[in-house]
N, C-alpha and C positions, 0 to 999 in steps of 0.2 A: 226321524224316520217318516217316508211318507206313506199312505194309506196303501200303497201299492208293492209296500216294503214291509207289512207288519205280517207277522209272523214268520221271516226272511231269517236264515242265519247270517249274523252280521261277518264282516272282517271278510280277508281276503291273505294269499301267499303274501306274507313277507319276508324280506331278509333274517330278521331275527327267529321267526319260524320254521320256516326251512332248513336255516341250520338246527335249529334247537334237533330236529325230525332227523337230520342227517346225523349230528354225534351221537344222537340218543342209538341208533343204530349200529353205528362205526363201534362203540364204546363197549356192543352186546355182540358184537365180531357178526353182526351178521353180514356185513356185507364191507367189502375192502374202501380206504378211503375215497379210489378214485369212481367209485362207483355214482358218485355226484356229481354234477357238473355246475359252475354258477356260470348264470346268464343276469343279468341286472341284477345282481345281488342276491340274486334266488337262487337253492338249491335242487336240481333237480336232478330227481334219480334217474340213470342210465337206463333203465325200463320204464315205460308206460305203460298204461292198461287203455286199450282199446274197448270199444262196446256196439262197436257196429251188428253182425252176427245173432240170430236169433228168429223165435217167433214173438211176434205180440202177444204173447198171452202172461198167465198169472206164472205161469212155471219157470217161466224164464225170467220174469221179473226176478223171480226170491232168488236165483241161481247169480242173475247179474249184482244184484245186491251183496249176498254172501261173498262173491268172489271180488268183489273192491272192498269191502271189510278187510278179506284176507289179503288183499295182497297191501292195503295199507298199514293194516297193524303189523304183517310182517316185519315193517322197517323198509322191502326191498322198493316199492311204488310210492311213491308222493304225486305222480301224474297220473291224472284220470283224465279221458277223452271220451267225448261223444258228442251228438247231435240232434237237432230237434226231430228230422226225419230218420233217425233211426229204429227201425221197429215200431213206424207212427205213434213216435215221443214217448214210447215204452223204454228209450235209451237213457234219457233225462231223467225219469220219473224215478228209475230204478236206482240210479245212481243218485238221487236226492234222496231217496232211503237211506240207503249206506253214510250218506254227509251227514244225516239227521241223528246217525246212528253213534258216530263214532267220536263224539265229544261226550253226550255222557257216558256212554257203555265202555267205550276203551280208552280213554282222557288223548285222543290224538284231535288236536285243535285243528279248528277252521283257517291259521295263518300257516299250517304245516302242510299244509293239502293244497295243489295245483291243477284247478279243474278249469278244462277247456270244451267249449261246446262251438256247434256251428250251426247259421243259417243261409235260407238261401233256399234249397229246397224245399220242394212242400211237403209238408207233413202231410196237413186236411185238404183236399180239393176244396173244400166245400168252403173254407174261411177265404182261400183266395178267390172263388167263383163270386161269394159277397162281395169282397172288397173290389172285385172288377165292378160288380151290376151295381156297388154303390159311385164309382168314378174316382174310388182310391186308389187303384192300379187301371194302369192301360194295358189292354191285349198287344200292345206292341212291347211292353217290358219283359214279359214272360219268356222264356227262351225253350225251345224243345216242350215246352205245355207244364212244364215242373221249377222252371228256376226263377227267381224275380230277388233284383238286389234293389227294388225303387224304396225311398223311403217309409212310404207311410207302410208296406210289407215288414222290411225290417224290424220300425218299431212294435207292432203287433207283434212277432215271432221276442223278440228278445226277451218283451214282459211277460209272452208263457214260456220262454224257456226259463224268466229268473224265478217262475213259480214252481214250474216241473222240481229244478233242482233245489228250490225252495233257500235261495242264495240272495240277498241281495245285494254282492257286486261278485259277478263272474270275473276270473280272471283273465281268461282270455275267449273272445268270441269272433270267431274266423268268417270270412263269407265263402261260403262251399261251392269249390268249383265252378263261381261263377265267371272265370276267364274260361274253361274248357266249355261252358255253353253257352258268352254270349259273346266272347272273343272272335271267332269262326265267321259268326254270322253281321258282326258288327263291325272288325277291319279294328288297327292298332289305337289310332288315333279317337275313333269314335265311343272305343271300349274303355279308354281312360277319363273322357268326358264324361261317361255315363258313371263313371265309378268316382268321381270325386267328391258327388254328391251324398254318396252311400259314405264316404271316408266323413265328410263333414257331420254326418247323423255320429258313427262312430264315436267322433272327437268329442262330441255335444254330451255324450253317454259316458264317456269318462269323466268329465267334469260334474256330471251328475250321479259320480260313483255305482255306476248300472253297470259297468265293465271296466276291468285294469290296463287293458291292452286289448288288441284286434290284429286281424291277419289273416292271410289267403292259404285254404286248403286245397291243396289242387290234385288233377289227376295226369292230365297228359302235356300240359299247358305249360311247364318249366322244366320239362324231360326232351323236349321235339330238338330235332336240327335244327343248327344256327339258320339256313335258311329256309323253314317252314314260315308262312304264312300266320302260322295259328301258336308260334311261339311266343310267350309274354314276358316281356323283359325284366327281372324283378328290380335294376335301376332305375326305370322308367315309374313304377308301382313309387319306387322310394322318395323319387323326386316328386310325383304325387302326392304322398302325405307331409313331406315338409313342405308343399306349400299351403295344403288344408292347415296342418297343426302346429306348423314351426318345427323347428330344431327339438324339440321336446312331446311330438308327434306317439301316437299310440302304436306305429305301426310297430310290430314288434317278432311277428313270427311269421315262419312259412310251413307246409306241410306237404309233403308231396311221399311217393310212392318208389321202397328204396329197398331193393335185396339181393340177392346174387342172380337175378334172374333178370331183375331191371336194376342194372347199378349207374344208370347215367347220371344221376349226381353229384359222384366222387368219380364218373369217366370219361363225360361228355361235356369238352369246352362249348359251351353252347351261351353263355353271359358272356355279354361286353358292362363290364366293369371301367368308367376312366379310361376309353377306348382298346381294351385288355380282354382278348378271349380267355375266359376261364371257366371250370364245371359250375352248378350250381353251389356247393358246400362252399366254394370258396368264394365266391362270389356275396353268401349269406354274410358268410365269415367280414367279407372288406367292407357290407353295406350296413353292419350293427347288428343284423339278425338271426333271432336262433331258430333252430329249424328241428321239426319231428318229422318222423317217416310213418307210411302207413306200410301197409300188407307185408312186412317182414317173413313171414312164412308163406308167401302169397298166397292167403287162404287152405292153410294146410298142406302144400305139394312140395314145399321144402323141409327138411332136417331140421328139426326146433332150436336145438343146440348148436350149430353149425351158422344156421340160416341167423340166430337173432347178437349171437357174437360178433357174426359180420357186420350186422347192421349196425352195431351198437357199439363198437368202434372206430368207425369212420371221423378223422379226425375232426375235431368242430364241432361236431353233430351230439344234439344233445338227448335225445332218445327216438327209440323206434315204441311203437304204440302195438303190443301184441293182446289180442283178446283171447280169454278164456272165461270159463263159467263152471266148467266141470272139476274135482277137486281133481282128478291124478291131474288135470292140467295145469289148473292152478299150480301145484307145489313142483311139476316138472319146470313149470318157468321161472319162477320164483326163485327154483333153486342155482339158477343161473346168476341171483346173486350175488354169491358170495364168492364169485371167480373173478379174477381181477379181467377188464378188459384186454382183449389182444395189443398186443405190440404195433408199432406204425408197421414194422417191416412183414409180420403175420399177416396183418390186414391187407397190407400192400401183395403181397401172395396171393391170398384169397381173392382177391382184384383181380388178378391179373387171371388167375383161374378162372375165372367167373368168364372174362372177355376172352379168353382162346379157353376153352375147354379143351 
């Protein structure tokens, strides 16, 4: 362990964990077999817990913590998300509680838990205004005054995010949205050059067990028309990490924003795949990659039950990321698991409702 590493819960999702997490579950009927999904051998539950949402303060801390307790020990979440800028790293912090918490208090182990964080935006002004006036970042990296994927930024943000969560190897750590802010400004080919560098830090971090996998969380940037400008092709992304990592490359996920109100997806051929218009889910599907959704309830304006069903069926697709913190919230989500997934042809309904209302 290195100095940087001590006092760090060791270990990380494995295959033998996650299932152990999923039968232990299945066998207490809380939640139906297919309510798991394997991606590299990993089990992950059909819901995630998001943790965007909130104030920075101490109240919401104890709230986010309590409610990834619950929704872990339930049985029904093994996936936790958040990120360093959320609720300026009150997102992390909070859910590094709950990590710390639930190996001795409720014996649910560090390889059963799938915890995802992102960088990329700023947390502190203030850490990347030093790192400018020291000459570790250029004002020309920065995109919009908030996003920077240049290295020496990354490695800062990852060694406090693996403190925050008090982890030391994350499973998976995304770079946030930074096709939707530096894509726009920087054109296809110049946004891939800039990111290859960021993919080689990546690679470097996994071999030094600091991360399992890496991946792009995005907002508008893998949703747009086939012929936008500011579309990002996630083959292009792919054929960029096999040439940073090889055939054995960390690139592993994607994240994007996925409900009945934005279902392009699972609606919108907008990937060329092996010269193949396809949506994105299938396109994750033919390139190896699993994929989460964000704002399934778009921030509350959708039907909980209705809205997180849809999302959470979508063929392929391995969970949608819903946040709660309140308990009737908690246990109203929660309790969505013990319903088996919609049917393709349900879903396929709901689809089609969704696009002609």
């Amino acid at each position: 362990m290195t100095p940087a590493s001590a006092g760090l819960l060791t270990g990380f999702a494995t295959a033998e964990g996650t299932r152990r997490f999923a039968e232990r579950a299945i066998s207490r009927a809380v939640v139906p077999r297919d309510h798991f999904r394997v991606f590299e051998g990993v089990h992950f539950s059909s819901l995630g817990m998001g943790t965007y949402l909130g104030k920075a303060d101490a109240a919401t801390d104890r709230a986010v913590t309590s409610a990834v307790i619950r929704s872990v020990v339930s049985g029904v979440v093994n996936v936790v998300d958040t990120a360093i800028n959320y609720r300026s790293s009150h997102g992390e912090t909070a859910v590094g509680a709950a990590l710390s918490r639930l190996p001795t208090e409720h014996h649910v182990l560090r390889d059963e838990v799938f915890v995802a964080t992102k960088n990329g935006y700023v947390a502190d002004p203030r850490q990347l205004r030093e790192m400018v006036s020291t000459g570790l970042v250029s004002p020309g990296e920065i995109a919009s005054g908030c996003n920077c994927m240049s290295v020496p930024y990354l490695k800062d943000q990852l060694e406090r995010s693996r403190v925050h969560l008090g982890l030391e190897t994350i499973d998976l750590l995304y770079l946030h949205n930074v096709s939707d802010e530096h894509l726009p400004r920087l054109g296809q080919e110049e946004f891939l050059r800039a990111l290859e560098p960021a993919f080689g830090f990546l690679e470097d971090s996994r071999k030094a067990g600091k991360i399992r996998y890496y991946g792009l969380a995005t907002w508008d940037s893998l949703r747009l028309p086939p012929a936008s400008p500011d579309l990002l092709s996630i083959e292009s992304v792919v054929d960029l990490a096999r040439t940073v990592g090889g055939k054995d490359h960390g690139f592993r996920f994607i994240q994007f924003p996925f409900n009945l109100a934005m279902p392009e997806a699972a609606a919108l051929a907008n990937q060329s795949v092996r010269g193949e218009r396809v949506p994105l889910l299938e396109a994750a599907h033919r390139l190896g990659l699993g994929t989460f959704s964000s704002v399934p309830l778009l921030q509350g304006r959708l039907v909980p039950k209705l809205a997180l069903d849809f999302a959470r069926s979508a063929p392929g697709h391995l969970a949608p990321l819903v946040g709660h913190k309140t308990d009737p919230h908690v246990e109203e989500n929660l309790a969505l698991g013990a319903r088996p997934s919609l049917s393709r042809d349900a879903f396929a309904a709901l689809l089609e409702k969704a696009l002609h209302p």
